[in-house]
C-alpha positions as a printed NumPy array, in Angstrom:
array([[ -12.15 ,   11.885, -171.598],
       [ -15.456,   13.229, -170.821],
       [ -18.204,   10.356, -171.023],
       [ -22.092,   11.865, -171.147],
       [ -24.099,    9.359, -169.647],
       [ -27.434,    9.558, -171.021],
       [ -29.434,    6.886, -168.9  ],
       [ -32.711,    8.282, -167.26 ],
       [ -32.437,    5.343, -164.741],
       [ -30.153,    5.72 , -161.247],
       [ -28.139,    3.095, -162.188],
       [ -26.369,    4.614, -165.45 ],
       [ -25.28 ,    3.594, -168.247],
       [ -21.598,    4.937, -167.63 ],
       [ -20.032,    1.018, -166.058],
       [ -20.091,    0.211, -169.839],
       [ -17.834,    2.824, -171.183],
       [ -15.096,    3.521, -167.937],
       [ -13.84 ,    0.688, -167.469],
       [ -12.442,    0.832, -170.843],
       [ -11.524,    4.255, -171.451],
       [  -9.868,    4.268, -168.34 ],
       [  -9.394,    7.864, -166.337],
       [ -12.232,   10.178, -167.478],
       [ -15.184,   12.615, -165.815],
       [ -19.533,   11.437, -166.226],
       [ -21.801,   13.786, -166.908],
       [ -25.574,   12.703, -166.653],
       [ -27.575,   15.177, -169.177],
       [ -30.947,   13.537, -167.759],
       [ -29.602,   14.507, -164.26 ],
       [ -27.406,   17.336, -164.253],
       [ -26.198,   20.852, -165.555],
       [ -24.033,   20.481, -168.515],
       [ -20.976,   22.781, -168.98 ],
       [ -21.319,   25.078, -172.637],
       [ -17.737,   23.797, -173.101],
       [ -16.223,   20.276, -173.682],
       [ -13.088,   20.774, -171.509],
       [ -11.807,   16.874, -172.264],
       [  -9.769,   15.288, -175.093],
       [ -12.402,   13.059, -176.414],
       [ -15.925,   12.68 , -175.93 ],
       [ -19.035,    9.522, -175.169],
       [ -21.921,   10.055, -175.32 ],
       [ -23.638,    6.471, -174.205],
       [ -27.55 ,    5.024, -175.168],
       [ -30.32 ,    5.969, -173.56 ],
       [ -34.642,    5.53 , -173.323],
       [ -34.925,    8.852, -174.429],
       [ -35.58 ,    9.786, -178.113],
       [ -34.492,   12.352, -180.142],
       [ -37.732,   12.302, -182.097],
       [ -39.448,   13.108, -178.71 ],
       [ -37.009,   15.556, -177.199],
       [ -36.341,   15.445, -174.057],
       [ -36.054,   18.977, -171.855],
       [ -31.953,   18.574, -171.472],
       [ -31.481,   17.919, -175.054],
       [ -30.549,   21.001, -175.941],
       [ -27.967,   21.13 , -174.01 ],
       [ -26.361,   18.396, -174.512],
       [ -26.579,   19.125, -178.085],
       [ -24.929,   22.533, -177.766],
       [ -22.209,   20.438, -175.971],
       [ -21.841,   18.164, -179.096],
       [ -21.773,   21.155, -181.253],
       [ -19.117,   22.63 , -179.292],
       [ -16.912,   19.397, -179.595],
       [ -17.2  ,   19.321, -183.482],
       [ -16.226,   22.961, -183.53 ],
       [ -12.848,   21.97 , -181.348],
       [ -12.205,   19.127, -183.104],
       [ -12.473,   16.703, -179.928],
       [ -12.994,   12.859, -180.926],
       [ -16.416,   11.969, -180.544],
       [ -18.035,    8.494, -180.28 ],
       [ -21.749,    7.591, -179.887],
       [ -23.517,    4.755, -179.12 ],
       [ -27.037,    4.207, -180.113],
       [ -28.972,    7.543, -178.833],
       [ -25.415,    8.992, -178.801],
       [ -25.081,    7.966, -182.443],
       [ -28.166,    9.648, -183.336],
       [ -27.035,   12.904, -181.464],
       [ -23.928,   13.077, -183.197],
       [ -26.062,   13.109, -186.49 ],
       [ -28.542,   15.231, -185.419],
       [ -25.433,   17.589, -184.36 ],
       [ -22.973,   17.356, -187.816],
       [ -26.536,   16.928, -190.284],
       [ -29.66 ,   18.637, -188.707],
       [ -32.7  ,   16.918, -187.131],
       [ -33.7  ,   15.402, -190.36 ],
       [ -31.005,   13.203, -189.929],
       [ -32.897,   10.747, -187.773],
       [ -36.428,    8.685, -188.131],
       [ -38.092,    6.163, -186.832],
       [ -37.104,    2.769, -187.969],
       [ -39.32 ,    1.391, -190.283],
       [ -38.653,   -2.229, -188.373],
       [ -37.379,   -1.681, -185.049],
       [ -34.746,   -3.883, -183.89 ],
       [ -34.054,   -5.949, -180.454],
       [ -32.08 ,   -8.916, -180.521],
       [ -28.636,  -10.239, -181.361],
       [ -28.913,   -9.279, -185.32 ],
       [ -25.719,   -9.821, -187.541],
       [ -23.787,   -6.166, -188.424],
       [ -22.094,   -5.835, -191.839],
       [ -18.991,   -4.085, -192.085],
       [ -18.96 ,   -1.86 , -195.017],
       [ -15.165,   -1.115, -195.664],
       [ -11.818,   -0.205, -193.492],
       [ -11.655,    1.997, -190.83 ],
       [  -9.989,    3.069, -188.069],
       [ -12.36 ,    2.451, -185.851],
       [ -12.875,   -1.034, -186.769],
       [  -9.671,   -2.375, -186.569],
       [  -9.695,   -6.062, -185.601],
       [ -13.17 ,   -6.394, -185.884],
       [ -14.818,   -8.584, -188.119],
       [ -16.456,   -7.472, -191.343],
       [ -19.347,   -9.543, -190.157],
       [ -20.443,  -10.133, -186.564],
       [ -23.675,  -10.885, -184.609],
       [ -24.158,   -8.178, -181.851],
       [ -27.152,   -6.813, -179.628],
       [ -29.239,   -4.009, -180.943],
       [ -32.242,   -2.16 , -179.323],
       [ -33.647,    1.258, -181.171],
       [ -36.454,    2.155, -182.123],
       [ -35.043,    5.173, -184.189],
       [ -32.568,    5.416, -186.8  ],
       [ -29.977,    7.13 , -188.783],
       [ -31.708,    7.932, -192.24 ],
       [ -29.161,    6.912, -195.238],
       [ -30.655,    9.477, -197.522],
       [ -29.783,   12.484, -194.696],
       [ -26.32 ,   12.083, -193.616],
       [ -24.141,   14.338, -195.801],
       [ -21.287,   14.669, -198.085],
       [ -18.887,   14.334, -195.631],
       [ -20.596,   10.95 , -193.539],
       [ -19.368,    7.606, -194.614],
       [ -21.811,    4.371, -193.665],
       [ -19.371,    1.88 , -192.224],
       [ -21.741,   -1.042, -190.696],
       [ -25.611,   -2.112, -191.334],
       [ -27.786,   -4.859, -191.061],
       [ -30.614,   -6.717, -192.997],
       [ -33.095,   -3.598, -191.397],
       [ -30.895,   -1.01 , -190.488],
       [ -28.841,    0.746, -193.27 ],
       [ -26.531,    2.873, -190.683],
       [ -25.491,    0.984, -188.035],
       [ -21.716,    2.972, -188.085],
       [ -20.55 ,    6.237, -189.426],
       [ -17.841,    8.426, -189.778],
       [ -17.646,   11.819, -190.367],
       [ -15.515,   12.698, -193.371],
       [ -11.85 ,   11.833, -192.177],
       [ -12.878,   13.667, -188.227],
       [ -12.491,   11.189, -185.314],
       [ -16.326,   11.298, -185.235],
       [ -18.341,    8.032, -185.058],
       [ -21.633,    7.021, -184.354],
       [ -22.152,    3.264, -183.342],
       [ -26.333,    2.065, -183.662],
       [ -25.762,   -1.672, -182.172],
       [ -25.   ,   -2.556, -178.247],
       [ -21.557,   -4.258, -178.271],
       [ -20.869,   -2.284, -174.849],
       [ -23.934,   -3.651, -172.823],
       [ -23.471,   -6.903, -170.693],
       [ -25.838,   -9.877, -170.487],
       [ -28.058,   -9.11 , -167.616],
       [ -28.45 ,   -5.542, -169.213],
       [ -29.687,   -6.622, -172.621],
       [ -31.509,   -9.973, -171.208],
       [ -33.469,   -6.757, -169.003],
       [ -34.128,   -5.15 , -172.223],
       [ -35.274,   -7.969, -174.195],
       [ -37.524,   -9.075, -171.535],
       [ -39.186,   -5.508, -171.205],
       [ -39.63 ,   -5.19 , -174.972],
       [ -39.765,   -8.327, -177.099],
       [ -43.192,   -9.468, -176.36 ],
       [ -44.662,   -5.468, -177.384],
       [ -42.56 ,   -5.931, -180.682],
       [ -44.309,   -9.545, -181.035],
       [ -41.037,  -11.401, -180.356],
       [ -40.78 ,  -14.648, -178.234],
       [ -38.823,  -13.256, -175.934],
       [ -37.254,  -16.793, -174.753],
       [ -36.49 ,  -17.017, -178.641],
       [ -34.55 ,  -14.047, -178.979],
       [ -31.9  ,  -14.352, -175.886],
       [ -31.065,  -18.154, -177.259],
       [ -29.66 ,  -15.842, -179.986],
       [ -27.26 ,  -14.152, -177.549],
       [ -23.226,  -14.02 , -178.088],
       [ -20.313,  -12.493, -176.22 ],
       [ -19.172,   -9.217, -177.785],
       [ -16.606,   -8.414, -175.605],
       [ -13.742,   -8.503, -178.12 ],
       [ -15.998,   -6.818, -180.544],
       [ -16.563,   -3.89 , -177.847],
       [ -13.311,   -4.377, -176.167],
       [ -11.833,   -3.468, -179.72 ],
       [ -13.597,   -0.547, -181.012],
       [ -13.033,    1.542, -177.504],
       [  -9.727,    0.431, -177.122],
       [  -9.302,    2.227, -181.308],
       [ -11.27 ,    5.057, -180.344],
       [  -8.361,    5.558, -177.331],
       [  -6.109,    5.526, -179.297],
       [  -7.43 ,    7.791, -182.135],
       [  -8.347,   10.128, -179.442],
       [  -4.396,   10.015, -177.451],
       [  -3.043,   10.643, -180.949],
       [  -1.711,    7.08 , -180.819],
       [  -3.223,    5.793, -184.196]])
């Protein structure tokens, strides 16, 4: 598995992804060459600061590398920024805007049918989200499926068609000092209480612990 850490910090973002998918290579697009090819049986592309709105200068290669994982039919999951990469990648750049309410907080996700992916989870769960930009309902095409949203966020989860491609919005993979960080850098610029919104907190690990350890699975040909 090839996980594309998208952090700009030194720390990374890839602790929340390995130790659940196990043996696998990190890439750092914000840091690093990327290869043209993905040489890997499934693919992560993690959060990150950066928006897609406001390209980055390695964004275009990391979106060739998407582009050339859809073409190969690797398994692709993406979380948050990854999620909107993945959409940019299978739907054009139309595919993502800036959220008309911008989330941060522990907000309560909506399942919106089965899915592989989602196995064991619950069709309704409170779990951290942080974007700023979104997934645009009215852009993702024939093929997408919405499978998860919340009271501001209409795509919080897709699929592609029947393809082991997903895009995740919310932050089930991020630990408690990582989101309390986040909370306590934004919430009072958003004109939240930030005290307010981490009494809101709740362990996701069987929520995140779940979802990676389907995507494994999917990917491995085990499911």
């Amino acid at each position: 598995m090839l996980v594309l850490d998208c952090y700009l910090d030194d720390r990374g973002g890839a602790g929340n992804v390995v130790p659940r998918v196990g043996d696998c290579t990190v890439l750092r697009p914000a840091h690093e060459a990327l290869p043209r090819e993905v040489d890997a049986e499934a693919l992560v592309i993690t959060g990150s600061a950066a928006s897609v709105l406001e390209p980055p200068p390695w964004l275009g290669a990391l979106e060739a590398l998407v582009a050339d994982a859809l073409q190969r039919d690797v398994p692709v999951l993406g979380l948050c920024f990854g999620h909107q990469v993945l959409a940019r990648a299978l739907w054009g750049p139309d595919a993502v805007r800036r959220s008309a309410r911008p989330e941060l907080g522990w907000e309560t996700v909506r399942r919106t049918g089965d899915d592989d992916l989602f196995a064991g989870v619950p069709e309704s769960f409170r779990c951290f989200v942080s974007h700023d930009d979104e997934v645009d309902p009215a852009r993702i095409g024939p093929d997408g499926v919405v499978l998860a949203h919340t009271s501001h966020c209409a795509v919080h989860a897709f699929r592609a068609g029947d393809r082991p491609l997903w895009g995740v919005q919310f932050h089930a993979e991020m630990g408690w000092a990582e989101s309390e960080a986040l909370v306590r850098a934004r919430a009072e610029r958003k004109g939240l209480d930030p005290e307010e919104v981490l009494a809101a907190r709740v362990d996701t690990e069987a929520i995140v612990d779940a979802i990676f350890r389907n995507f494994t699975e999917r990917a491995s040909g085990r499911r």
